[in-house]
C-alpha positions as CSV (number, residue, x, y, z in Angstrom):
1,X,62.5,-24.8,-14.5
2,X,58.7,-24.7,-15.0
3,X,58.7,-20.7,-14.7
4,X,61.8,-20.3,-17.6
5,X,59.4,-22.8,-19.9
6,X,56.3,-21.1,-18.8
7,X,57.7,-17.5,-19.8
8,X,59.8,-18.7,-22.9
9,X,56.2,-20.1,-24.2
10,X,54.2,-16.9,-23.5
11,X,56.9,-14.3,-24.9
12,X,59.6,-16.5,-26.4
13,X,61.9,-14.7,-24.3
14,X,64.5,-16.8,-22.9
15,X,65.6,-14.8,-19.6
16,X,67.4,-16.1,-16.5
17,X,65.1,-16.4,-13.7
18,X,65.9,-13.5,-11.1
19,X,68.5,-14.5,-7.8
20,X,68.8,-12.3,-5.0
21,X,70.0,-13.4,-1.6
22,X,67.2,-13.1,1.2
23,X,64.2,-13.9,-1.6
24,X,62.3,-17.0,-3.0
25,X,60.7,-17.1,-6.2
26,X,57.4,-17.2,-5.6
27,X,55.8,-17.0,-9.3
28,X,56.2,-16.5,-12.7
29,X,54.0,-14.8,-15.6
30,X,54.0,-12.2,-18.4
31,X,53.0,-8.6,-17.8
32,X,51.8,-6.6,-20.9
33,X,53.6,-3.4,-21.2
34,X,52.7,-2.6,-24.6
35,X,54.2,-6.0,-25.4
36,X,54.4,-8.9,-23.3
37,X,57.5,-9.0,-20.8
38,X,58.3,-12.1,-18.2
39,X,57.9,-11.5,-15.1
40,X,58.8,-13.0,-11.0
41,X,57.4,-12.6,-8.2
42,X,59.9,-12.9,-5.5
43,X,59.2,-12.7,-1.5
44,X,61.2,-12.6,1.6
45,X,58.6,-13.3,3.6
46,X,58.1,-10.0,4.8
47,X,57.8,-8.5,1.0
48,X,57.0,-9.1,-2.3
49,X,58.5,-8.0,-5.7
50,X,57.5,-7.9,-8.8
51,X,60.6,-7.9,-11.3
52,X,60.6,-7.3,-15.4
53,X,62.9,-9.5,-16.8
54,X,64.1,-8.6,-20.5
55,X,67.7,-9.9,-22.6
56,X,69.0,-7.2,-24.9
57,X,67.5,-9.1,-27.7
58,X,63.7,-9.3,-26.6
59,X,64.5,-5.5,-26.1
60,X,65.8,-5.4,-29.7
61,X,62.3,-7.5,-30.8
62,X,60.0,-5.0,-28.8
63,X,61.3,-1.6,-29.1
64,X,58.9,-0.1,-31.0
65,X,56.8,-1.0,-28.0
66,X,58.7,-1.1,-25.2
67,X,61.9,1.2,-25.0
68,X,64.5,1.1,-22.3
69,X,66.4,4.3,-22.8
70,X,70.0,4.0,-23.8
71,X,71.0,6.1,-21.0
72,X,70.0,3.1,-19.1
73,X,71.2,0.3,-21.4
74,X,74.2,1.7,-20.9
75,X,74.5,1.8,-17.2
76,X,72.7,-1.4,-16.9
77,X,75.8,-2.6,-18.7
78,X,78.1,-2.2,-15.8
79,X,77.8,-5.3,-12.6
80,X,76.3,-2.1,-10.4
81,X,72.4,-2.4,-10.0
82,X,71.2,1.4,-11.4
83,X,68.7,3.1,-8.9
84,X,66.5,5.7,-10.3
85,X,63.8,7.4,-8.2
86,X,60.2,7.8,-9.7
87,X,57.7,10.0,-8.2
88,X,57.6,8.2,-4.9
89,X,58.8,5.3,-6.0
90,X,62.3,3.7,-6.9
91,X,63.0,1.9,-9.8
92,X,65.7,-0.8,-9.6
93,X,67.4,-2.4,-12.4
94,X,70.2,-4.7,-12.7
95,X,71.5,-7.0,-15.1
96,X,72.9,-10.8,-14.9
97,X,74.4,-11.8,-17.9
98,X,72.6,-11.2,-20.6
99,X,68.9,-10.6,-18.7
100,X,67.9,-7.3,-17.4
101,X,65.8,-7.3,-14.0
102,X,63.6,-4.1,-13.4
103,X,61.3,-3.9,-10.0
104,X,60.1,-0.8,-8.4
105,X,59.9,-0.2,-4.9
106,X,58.4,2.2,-2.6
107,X,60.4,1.8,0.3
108,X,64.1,2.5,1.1
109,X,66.1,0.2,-1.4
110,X,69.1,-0.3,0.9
111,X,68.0,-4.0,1.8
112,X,67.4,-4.8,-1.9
113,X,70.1,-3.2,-2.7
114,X,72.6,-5.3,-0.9
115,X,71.0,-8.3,-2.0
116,X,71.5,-7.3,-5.6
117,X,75.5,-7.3,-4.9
């Protein structure tokens, strides 16, 4: 797709682009984060989200910039999206094949959650 293209060209990452039932992607772009990381912007109508999208290997490539800690890596590693609360936030993350997804919410992830599964 034109997003995959547009984010492999900025970052040279090639990521899948992020699925979730209930949510249309809605735009595509790279976020700088002490390197540059693609990222979505999915909506379902009623809200927006803004998801990171790394593979293991861009990780490998930027992790003197960017570190996702192994505690995570590890979970991520399982099919169950990990939910991690930040502040008053809550930080989502969830893999699909080789492509780890990150968004942060501040409301009550139990909708986004289902649509992860």
């Amino acid at each position: 797709t034109a997003a995959s293209e547009h984010v492999r060209r900025e970052t040279g990452a090639r990521v899948s682009l992020p699925r979730r039932d209930g949510y249309a992607l809605t735009g595509a772009g790279v976020a700088e984060v002490g390197a540059p990381v693609p990222t979505y912007r999915l909506s379902n109508g009623e809200a927006d989200l803004q998801v990171y999208a790394v593979t293991y290997a861009h990780l490998d490539r930027i992790e003197d910039q960017v570190r996702l800690a192994r505690p995570i890596r590890s979970r991520v590693a399982s099919s169950e999206p990990l939910v991690q609360p930040i502040g008053a936030a809550t930080a989502l993350v969830w893999r699909d094949r080789a492509t780890v997804f990150i968004t942060f919410t501040a409301d009550a992830p139990d909708s986004l959650l289902d649509a992860l599964r």
